[in-house]
C-alpha positions as CSV (number, residue, x, y, z in Angstrom):
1,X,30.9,148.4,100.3
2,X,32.7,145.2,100.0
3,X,32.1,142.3,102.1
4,X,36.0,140.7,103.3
5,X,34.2,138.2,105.6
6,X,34.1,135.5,102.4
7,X,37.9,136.1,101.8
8,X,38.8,136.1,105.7
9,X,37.3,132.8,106.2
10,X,38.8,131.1,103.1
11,X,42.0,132.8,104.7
12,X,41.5,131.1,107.9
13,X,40.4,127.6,105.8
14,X,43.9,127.5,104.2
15,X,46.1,128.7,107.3
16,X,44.2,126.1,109.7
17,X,45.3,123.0,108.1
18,X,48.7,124.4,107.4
19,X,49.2,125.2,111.4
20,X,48.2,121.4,112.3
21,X,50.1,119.8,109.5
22,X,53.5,122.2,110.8
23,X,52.3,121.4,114.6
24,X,52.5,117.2,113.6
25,X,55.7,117.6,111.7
26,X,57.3,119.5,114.6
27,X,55.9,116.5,117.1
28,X,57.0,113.7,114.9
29,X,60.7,115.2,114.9
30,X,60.5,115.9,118.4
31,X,59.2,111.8,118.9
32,X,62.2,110.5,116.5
33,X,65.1,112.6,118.5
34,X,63.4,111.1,121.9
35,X,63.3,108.0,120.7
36,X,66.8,107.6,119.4
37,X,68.2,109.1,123.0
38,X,65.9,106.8,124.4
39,X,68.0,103.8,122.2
40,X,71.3,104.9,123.5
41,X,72.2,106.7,120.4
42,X,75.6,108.4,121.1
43,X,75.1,111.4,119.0
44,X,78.6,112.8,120.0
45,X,80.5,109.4,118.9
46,X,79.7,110.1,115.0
47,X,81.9,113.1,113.4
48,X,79.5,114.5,110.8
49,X,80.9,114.3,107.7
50,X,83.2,110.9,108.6
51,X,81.6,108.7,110.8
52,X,82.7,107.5,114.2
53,X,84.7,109.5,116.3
54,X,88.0,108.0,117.3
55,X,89.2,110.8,119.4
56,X,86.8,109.7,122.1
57,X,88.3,106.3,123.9
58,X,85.4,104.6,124.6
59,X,84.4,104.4,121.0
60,X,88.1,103.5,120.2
61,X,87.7,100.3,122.8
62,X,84.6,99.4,121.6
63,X,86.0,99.5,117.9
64,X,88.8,96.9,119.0
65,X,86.9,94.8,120.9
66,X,84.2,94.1,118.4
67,X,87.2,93.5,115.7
68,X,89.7,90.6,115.2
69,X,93.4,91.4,116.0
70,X,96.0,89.7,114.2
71,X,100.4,90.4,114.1
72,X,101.6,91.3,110.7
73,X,105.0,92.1,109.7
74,X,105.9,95.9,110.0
75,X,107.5,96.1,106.8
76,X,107.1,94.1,104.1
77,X,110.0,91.3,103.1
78,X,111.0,92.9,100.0
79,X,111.7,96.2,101.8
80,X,113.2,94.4,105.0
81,X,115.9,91.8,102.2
82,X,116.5,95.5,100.0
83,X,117.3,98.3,103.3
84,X,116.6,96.5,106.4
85,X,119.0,94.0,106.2
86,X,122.0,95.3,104.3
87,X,122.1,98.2,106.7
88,X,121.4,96.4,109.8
89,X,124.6,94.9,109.0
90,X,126.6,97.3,107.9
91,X,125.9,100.8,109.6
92,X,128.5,102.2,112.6
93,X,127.4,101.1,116.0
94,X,126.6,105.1,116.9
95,X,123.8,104.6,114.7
96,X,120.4,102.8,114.7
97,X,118.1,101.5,111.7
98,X,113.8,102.2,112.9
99,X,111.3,100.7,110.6
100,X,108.0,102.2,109.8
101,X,108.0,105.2,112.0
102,X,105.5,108.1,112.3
103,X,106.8,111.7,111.0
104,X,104.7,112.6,113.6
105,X,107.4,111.2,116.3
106,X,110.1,113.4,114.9
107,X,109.3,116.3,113.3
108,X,106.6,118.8,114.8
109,X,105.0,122.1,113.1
110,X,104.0,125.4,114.8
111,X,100.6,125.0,113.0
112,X,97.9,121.8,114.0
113,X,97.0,121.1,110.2
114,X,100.5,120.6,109.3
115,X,101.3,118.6,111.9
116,X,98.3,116.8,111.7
117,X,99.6,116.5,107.7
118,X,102.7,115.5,108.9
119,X,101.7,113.0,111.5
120,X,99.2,110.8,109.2
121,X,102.6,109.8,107.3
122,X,104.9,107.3,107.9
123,X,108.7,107.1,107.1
124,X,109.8,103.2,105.7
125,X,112.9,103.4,107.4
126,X,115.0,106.4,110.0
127,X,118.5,106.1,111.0
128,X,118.8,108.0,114.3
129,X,122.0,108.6,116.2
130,X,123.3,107.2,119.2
131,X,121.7,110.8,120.9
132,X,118.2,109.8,119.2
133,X,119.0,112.5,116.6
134,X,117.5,111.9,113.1
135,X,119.9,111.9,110.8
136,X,118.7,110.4,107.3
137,X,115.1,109.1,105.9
138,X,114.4,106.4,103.4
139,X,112.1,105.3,101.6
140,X,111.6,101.9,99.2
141,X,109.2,102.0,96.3
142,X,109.0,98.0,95.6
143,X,106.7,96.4,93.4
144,X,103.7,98.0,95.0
145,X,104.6,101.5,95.5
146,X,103.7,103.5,92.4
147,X,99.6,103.0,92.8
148,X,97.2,105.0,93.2
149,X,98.1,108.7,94.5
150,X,102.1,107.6,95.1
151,X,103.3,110.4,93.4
152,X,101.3,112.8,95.8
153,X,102.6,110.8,98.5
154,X,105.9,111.1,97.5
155,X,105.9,115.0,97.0
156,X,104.4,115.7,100.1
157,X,106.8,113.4,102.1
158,X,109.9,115.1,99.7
159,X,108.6,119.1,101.3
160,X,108.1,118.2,104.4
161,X,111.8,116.3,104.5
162,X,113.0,119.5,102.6
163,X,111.1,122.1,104.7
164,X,112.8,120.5,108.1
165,X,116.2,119.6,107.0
166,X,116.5,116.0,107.2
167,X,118.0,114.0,103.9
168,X,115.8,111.6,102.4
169,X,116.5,108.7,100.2
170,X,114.5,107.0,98.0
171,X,115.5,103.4,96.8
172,X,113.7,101.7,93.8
173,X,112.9,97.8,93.3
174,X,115.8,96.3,92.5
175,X,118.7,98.5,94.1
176,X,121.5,96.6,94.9
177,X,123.2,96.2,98.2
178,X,125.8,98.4,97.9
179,X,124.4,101.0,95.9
180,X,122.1,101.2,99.1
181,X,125.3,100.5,101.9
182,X,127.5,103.4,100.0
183,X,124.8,106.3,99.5
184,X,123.6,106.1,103.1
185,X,127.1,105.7,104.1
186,X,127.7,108.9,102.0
187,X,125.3,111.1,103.6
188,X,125.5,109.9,106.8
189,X,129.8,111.1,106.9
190,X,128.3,114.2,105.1
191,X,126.0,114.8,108.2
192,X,128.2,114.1,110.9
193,X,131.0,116.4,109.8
């Protein structure tokens, strides 16, 4: 007959130290999380993959009260001398020139992707009508534009002006006053009628 009592104990040898090591392993884990909620640690305030959450608006006041505020101009000079200006001056009275404005503002989406696709993208300049009405985008690619993913940009922002039925016009560096006066003027008298 064969003796297991050798074999049972070497068993138990091996599985004791493997108990207390997993049993210390588990208590050191259980001592960090206690400590960080000990700290303060707002677990909820980081979004896993991103960092800080900034849908909650206590994290969004602490983020602007630890950082330095300054003014800038909402468009740039170049963009404000080449569209701003020429039709600021020159469009009918029934219609208004906005600067820098959200898509999100005027264009919604029966799905909360797209319009969160659609909201992270702003418009250089909307002419709205006297009723608030979009009637015509634009966009100016100066000097700076065409870096990076622009041409991404630019095909996303050219479906989703397509898909809801609002013109959009894009102006290069160095378009001259008129050119920019008449084709807005065009499709604007094309709209209304």
């Amino acid at each position: 007959m064969i003796d297991f009592a050798p074999m049972v104990d070497a068993v138990r040898g091996m599985l004791f130290p493997s108990i207390i090591v997993s049993i210390l392993g588990l208590g050191f884990v259980i001592a960090l999380i206690n400590i960080a909620l000990r700290k303060g640690v707002n677990h909820r305030a980081w979004n896993r993959a991103k960092g800080p959450n900034l849908r909650n608006y206590s994290n969004q006041i602490k983020f602007i009260e630890e950082a330095s505020l300054y003014s800038r101009n909402p468009i740039t000079y170049e963009s404000f001398k080449a569209v701003y200006a020429v039709l600021d001056r020159s469009l009918e009275k029934e219609y208004r020139i906005l600067a820098e404005v959200s898509l999100g503002s005027f264009i919604g989406a029966d799905s909360n992707l797209a319009f969160r696709s659609i909201n992270s993208k702003r418009v250089d300049f909307l002419i709205i009508d006297a009723s608030g009405d979009p009637q015509l985008a634009i966009e100016y690619h100066g000097s700076g534009h065409f870096q990076g993913n622009a041409k991404a940009r630019d095909a996303v922002k050219r479906l989703i002006f397509r898909k809801v039925g609002i013109p959009l016009l894009e102006f290069k560096e160095g378009v001259s006053a008129d050119n920019v006066r008449d084709e807005v003027n065009k499709i604007i008298q094309k709209e209304a009628t």
